[in-house]
TORNUVEX-651070 format. One record per residue (C-alpha): x, y, z. Coordinates in nm, 3 decimals, padded with zeros to 5 digits. Example, Ala and Ser with C-alpha at 12.3 -4.5 7.8 and 13.67 -1.06 7.14 Angstrom:
2
[[01.230, -00.450, 00.780]]
[[01.367, -00.106, 00.714]]
//
This chain:
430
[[10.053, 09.931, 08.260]]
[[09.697, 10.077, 08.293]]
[[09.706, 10.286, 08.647]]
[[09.391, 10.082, 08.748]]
[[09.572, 09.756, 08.756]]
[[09.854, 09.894, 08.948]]
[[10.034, 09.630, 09.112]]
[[09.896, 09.350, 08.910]]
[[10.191, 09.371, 08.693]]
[[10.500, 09.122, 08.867]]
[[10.821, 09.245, 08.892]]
[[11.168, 09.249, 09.123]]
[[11.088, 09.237, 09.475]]
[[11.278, 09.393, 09.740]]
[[11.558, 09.140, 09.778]]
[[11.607, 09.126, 09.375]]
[[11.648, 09.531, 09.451]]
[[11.870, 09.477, 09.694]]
[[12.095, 09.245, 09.439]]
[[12.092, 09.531, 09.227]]
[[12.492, 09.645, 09.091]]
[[12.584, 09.899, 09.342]]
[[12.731, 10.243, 09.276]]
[[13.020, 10.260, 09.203]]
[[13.194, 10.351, 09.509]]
[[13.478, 10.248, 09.681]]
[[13.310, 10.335, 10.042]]
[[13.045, 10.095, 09.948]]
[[13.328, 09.815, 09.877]]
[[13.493, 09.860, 10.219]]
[[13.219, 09.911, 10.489]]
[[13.265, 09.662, 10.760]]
[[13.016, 09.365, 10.727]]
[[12.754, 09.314, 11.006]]
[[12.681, 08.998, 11.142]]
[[12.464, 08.788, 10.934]]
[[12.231, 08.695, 11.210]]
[[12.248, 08.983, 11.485]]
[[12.125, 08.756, 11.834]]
[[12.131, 09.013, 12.144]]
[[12.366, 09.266, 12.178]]
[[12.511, 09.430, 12.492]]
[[12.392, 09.801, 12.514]]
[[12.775, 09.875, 12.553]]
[[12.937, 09.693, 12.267]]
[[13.146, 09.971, 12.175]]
[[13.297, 09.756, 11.897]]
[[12.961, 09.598, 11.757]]
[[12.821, 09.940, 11.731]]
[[13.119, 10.111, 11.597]]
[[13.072, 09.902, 11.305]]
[[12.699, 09.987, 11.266]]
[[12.821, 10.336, 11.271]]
[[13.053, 10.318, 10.986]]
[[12.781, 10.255, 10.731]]
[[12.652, 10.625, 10.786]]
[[12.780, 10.859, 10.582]]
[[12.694, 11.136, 10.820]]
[[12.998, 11.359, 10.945]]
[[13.198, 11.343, 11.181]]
[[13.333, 11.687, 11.232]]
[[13.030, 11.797, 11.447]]
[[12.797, 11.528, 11.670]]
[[12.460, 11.499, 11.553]]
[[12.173, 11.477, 11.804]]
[[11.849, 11.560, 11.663]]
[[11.746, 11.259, 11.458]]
[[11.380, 11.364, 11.625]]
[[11.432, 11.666, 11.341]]
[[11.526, 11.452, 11.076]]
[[11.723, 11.096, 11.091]]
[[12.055, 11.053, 10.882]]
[[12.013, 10.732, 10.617]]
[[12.313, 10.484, 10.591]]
[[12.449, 10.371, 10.272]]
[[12.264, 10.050, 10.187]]
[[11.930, 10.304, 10.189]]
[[12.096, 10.599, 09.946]]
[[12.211, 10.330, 09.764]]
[[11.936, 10.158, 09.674]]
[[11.745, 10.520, 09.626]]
[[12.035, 10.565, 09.346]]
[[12.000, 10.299, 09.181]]
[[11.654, 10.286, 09.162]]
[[11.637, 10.604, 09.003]]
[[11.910, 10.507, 08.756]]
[[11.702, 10.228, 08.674]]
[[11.412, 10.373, 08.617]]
[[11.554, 10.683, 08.414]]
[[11.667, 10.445, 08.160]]
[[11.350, 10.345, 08.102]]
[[11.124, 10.644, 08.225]]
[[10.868, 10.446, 08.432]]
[[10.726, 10.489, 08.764]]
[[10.854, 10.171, 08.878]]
[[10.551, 10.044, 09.072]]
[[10.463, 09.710, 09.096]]
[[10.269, 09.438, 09.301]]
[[10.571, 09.251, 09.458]]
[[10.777, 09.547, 09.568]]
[[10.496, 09.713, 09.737]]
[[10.413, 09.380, 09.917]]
[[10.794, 09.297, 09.996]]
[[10.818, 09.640, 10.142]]
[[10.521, 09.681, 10.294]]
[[10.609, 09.308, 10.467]]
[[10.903, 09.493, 10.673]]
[[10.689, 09.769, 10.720]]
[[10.502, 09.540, 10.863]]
[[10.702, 09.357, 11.101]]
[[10.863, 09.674, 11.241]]
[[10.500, 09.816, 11.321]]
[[10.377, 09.508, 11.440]]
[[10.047, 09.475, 11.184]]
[[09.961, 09.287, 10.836]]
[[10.144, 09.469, 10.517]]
[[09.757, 09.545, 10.394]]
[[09.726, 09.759, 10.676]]
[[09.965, 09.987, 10.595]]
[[09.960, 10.285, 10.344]]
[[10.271, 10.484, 10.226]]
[[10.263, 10.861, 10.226]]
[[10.503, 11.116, 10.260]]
[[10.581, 11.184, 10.631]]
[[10.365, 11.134, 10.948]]
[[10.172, 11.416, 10.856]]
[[10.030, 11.355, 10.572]]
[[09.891, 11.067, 10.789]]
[[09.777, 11.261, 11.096]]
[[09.577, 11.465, 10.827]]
[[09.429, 11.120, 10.663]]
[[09.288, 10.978, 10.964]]
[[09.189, 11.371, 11.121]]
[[08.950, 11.444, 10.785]]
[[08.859, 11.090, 10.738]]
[[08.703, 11.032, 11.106]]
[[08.310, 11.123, 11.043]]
[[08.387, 11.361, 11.339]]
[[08.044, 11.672, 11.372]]
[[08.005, 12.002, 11.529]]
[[08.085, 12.013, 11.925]]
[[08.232, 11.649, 11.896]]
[[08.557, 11.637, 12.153]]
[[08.902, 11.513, 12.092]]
[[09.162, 11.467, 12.310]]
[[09.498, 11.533, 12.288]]
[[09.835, 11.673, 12.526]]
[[10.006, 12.015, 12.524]]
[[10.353, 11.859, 12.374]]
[[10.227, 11.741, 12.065]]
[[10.415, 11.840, 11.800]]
[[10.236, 12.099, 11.506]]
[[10.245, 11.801, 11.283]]
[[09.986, 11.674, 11.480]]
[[09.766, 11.945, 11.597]]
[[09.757, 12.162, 11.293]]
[[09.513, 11.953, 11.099]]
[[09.293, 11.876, 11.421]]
[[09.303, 12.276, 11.450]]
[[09.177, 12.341, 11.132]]
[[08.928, 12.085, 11.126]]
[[08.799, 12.268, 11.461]]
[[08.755, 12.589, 11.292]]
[[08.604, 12.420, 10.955]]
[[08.374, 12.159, 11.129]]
[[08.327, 12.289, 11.471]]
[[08.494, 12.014, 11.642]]
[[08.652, 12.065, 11.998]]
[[08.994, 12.046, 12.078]]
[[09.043, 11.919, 12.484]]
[[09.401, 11.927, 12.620]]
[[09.593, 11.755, 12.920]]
[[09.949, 11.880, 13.090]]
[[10.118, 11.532, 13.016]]
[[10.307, 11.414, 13.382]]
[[10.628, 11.319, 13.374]]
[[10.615, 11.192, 13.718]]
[[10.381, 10.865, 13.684]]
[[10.261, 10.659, 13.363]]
[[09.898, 10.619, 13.516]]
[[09.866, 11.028, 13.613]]
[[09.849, 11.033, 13.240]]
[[09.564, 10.813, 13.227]]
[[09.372, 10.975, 13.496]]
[[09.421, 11.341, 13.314]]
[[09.315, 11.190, 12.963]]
[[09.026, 10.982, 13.175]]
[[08.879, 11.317, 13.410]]
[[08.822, 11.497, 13.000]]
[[08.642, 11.271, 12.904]]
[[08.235, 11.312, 12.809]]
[[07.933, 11.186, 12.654]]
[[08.063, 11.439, 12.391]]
[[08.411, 11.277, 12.337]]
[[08.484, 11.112, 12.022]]
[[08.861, 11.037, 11.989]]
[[09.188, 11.052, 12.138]]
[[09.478, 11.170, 11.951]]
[[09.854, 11.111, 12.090]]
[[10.211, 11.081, 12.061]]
[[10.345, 10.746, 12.105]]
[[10.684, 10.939, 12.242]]
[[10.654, 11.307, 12.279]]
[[10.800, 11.531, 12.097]]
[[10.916, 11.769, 12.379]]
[[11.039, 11.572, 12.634]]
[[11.084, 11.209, 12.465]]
[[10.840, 11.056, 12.709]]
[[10.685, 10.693, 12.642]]
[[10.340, 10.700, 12.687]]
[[10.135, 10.468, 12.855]]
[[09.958, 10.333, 12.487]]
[[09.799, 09.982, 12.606]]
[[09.685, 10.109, 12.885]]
[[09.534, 10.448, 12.659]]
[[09.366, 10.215, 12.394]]
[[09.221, 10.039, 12.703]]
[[09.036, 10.321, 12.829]]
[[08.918, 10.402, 12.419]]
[[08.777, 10.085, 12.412]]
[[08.626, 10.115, 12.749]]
[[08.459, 10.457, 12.626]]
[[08.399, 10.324, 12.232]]
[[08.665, 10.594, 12.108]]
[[08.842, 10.610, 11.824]]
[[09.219, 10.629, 11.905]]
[[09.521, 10.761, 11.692]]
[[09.871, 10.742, 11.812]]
[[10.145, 10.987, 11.600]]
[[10.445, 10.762, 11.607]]
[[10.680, 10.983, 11.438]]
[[10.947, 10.980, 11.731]]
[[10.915, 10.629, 11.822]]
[[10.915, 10.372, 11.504]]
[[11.278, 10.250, 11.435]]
[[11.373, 10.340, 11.784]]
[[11.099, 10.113, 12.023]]
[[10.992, 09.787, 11.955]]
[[10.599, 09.834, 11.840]]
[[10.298, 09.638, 11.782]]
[[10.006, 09.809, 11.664]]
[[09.802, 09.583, 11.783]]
[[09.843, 09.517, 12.138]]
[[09.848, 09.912, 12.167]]
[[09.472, 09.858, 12.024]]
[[09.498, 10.196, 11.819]]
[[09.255, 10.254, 11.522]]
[[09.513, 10.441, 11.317]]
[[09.936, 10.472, 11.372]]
[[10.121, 10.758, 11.143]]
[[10.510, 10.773, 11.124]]
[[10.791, 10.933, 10.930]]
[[11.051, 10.735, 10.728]]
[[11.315, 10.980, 10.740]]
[[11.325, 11.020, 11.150]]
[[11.467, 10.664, 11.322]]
[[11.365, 10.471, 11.068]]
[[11.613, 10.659, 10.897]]
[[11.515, 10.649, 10.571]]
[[11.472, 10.881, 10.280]]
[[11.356, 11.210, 10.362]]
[[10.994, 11.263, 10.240]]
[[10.867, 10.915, 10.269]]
[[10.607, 10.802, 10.607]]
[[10.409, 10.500, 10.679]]
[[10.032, 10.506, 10.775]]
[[09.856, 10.225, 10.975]]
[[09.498, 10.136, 10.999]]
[[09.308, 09.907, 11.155]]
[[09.138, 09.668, 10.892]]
[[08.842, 09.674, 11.063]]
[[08.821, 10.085, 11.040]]
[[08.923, 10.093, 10.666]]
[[08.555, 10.251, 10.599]]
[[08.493, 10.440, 10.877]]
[[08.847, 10.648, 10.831]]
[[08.707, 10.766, 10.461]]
[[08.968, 10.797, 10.184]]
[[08.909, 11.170, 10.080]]
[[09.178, 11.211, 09.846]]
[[09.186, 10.969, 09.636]]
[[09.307, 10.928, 09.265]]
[[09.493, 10.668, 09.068]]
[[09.589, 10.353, 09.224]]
[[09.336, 10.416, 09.552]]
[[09.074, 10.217, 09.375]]
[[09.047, 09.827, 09.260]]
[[08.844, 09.669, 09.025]]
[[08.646, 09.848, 08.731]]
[[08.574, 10.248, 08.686]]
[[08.270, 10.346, 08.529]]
[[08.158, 10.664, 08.457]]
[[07.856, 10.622, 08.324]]
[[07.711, 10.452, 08.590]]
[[07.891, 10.545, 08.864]]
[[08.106, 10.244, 08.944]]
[[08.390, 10.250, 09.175]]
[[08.583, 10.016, 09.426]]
[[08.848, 10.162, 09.648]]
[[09.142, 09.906, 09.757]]
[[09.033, 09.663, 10.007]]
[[09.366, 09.744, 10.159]]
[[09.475, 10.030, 10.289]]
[[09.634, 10.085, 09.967]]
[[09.299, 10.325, 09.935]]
[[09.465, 10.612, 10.082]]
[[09.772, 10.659, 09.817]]
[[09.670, 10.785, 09.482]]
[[09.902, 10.951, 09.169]]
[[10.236, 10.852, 09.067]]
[[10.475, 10.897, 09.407]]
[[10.852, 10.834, 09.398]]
[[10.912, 10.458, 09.402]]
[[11.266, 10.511, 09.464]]
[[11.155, 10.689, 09.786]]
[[10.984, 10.424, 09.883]]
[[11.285, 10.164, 09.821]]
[[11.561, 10.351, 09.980]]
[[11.304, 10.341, 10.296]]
[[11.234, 09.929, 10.236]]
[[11.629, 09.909, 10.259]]
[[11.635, 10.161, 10.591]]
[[11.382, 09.934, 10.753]]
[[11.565, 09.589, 10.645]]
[[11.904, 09.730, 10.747]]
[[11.702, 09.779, 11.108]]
[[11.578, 09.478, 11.134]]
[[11.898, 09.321, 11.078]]
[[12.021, 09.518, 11.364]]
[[11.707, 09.423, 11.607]]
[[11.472, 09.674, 11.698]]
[[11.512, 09.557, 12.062]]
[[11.887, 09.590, 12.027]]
[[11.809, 09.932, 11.892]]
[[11.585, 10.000, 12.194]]
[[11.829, 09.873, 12.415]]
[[12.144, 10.087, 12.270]]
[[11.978, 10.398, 12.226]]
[[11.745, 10.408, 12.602]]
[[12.046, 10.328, 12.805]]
[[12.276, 10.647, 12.633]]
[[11.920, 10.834, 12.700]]
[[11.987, 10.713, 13.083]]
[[12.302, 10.770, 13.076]]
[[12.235, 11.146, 12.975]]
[[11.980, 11.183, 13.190]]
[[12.156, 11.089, 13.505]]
[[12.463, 11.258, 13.402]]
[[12.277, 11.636, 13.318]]
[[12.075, 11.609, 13.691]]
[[12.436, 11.524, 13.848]]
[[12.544, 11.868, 13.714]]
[[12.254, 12.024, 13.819]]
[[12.072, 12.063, 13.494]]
[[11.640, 12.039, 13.534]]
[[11.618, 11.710, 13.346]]
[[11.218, 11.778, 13.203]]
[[11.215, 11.474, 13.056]]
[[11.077, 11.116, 13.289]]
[[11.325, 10.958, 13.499]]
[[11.109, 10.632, 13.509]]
[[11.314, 10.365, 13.290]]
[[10.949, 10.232, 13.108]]
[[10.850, 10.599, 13.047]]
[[11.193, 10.785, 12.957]]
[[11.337, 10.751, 12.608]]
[[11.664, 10.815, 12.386]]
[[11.534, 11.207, 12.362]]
[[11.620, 11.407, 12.672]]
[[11.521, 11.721, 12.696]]
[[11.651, 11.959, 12.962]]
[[11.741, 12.311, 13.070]]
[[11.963, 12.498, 13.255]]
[[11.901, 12.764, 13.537]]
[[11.967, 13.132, 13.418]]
[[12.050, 13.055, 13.079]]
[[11.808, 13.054, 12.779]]
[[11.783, 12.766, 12.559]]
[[11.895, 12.960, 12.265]]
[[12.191, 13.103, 12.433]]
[[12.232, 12.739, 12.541]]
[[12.191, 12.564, 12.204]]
[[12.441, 12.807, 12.042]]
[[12.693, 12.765, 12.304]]
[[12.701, 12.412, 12.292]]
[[12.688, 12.433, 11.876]]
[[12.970, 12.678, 11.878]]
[[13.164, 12.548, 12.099]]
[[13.137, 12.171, 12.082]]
[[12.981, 12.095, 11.761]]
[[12.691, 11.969, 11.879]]
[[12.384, 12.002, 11.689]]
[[12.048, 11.978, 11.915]]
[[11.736, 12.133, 11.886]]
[[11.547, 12.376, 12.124]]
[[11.220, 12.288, 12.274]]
[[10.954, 12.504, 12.294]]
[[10.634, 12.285, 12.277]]
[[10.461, 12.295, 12.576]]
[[10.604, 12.643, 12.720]]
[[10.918, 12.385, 12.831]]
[[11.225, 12.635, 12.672]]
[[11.475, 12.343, 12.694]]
[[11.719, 12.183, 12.521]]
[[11.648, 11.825, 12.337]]
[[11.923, 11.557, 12.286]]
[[11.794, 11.282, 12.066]]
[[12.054, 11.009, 12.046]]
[[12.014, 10.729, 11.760]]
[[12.214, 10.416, 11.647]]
[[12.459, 10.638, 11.513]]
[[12.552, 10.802, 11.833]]
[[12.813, 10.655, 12.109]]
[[12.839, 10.685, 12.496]]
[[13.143, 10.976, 12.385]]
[[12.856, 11.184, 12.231]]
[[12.667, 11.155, 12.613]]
[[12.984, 11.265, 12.750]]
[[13.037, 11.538, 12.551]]
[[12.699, 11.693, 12.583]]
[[12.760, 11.680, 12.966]]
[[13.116, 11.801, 12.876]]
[[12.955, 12.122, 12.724]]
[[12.639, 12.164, 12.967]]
[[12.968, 12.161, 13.257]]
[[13.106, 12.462, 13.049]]
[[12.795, 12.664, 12.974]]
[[12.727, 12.656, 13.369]]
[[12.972, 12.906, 13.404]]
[[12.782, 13.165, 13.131]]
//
């Protein structure tokens, strides 16, 4: 297949994947089946979600609670990664083709609320914060906004684009108290200088929803460009790209969309393919006829433009099955599961006394809670509750907060919540 007609050439789509002979295994054989059609599901269906559960491989002999660090993958998704590379093996050929990038891209799609074309794949969310941060025709002394609990994923690039270019980097102490404080800190930066505002869907540091409408609102309002880094919120909120209004949306695959670790999703506005230039391109970016003689090139009409070279199509698979075996589930079933154990947590940890940093508000609050507890360090802390409970979390120190994060996924159970207060009772007493 010549690289310049990449996926021109048919071949099995997702489902015909999916159909695929699966490992042998006998776990496979004997996972519990999931409803066909999942309709709403109560939050506390300890039974329905016990089942989901089962088809994770991940251990039991210690409680996992950091799927903001790095999501476990159920078996459907290393599955089909497995066989995919079998397949492929046997043959020895990159695998890529038309209708599995569309029927991918398609749940890709519905889970990020946007058209398949308007998605890219790339290797984790940022490799996308960097696309759209050296593709914006940004100058010297040009401002962009952004918050103090941003993870490094998605200042670094902005950083070094400030000491390269001579951009400006503006920052605002994100509230936890009220979703329209937020608006008034990002609205009192700006000037005629400002260019763009860069932001976390959910924060890294203390799992707080931010206000995104009501953000791209005030873009538009000041003819901004505006990127939201949605690595802690796709596969665990409900999304639509656009309703938020955002020019540009990057995400992980292998965080709560649970999928294979190394794989991400990119989303950009159709309408700001050009102005967010492709500047590494390659193979498979472009469409239509190469010339070097005179010059000739097309990039992708899609935002296929911004992938280039052979990547791991089994990768990209095992995420396609992650996101179907989500969307099976409901994302607002998800949403619904996962923020009311991030309640639950929440109002359990301030009953104890614990400084709960993360918001109490139900629309601004998530399933990561981040906390911390008087006169003991969050490393002592972490290790206390790791040693002694088996409880893997992950300390916070974005922002100056030195806390403790509990991020709490389909995989998790109203025990875990208890268990983590169990242990945060205990460590009082250090």
């Amino acid at each position: 297949m010549k690289r310049r007609n990449f996926l021109r050439t048919a071949g099995p789509g997702l489902a015909g994947l999916m159909a695929l002979p699966a490992i042998s295994s006998s776990k496979m054989e004997s996972l519990p089946k999931l409803p066909t059609t999942v309709n709403a599901v109560d939050p506390h269906d300890e039974a329905f979600w016990a089942l989901v559960r089962e088809h994770f491989p991940l251990t039991k002999d210690r409680t996992y609670l950091n799927t903001a660090g790095l999501g476990a993958s159920p078996y459907v998704s290393i599955n089909a990664l497995k066989s995919k590379i079998d397949e492929l093996e046997e043959i020895s050929e990159p695998g890529h083709n038309q209708n599995l990038w569309h029927n991918i891209k398609t749940h890709a799609g519905h889970i990020m609320g946007c058209s398949p074309d308007e998605i890219a794949y790339t290797g984790n969310t940022t490799e996308g914060v960097s696309i759209v941060c050296n593709g914006l025709p940004l100058k010297r002394n040009d401002e962009i906004i952004t918050s103090t609990h941003e993870h490094v994923g998605n200042i670094i690039a902005w950083l070094v684009r400030q000491k390269r270019d001579g951009i400006r980097m503006k920052t605002f102490e994100p509230s936890t108290l009220s979703a329209q404080e937020n608006i008034d800190r990002i609205e009192k930066l700006i000037t005629k200088k400002t260019r763009a505002i860069s932001i976390s869907h959910i924060t890294t540091a203390t799992g707080q929803v931010m206000p995104l409408k009501e953000i791209g609102e005030l873009a538009k309002a000041n003819n901004l460009w505006y990127f939201v880094d949605g690595a802690q919120s796709v596969g665990m909120i409900p999304l639509n790209a656009h309703e938020i209004g955002c020019d540009a949306y990057a995400t992980s695959g292998h965080k709560w969309l649970v999928g294979p670790k190394g794989t991400g999703l990119l989303y950009v506005k159709k309408e700001m393919l050009d102005t967010i230039e492709a500047k590494w391109v390659g193979a498979y970016s472009n469409a239509g006829n190469l010339d070097l003689a005179t010059g000739e090139v097309h990039l992708n009409p899609t935002a296929q433009r911004y992938e280039y070279g052979t990547v791991s199509v089994p990768l990209f698979v095992g995420l396609g099955a992650s996101m179907e075996f989500l969307l099976g589930i409901g994302l607002t079933n998800i949403w619904r599961r996962v923020h009311a154990m991030g309640a639950a947590l929440s109002r359990g940890l301030s009953d104890l006394g614990a400084e709960v940093l993360s918001p109490e508000h139900p629309d601004e609050h998530s399933a990561m809670i981040t906390f911390r507890l008087k006169n003991v360090g969050k490393d002592k802390l972490q290790s206390f509750l790791s040693d002694n409970y088996n409880l893997r979390t992950r300390g916070i120190y974005e922002g100056g907060l030195n806390g403790i994060r509990v991020s709490l996924h389909i995989y998790n159970s109203f025990k875990d919540v208890e268990k983590v207060l169990e242990g945060v009772q205990a460590a009082k007493n250090l």
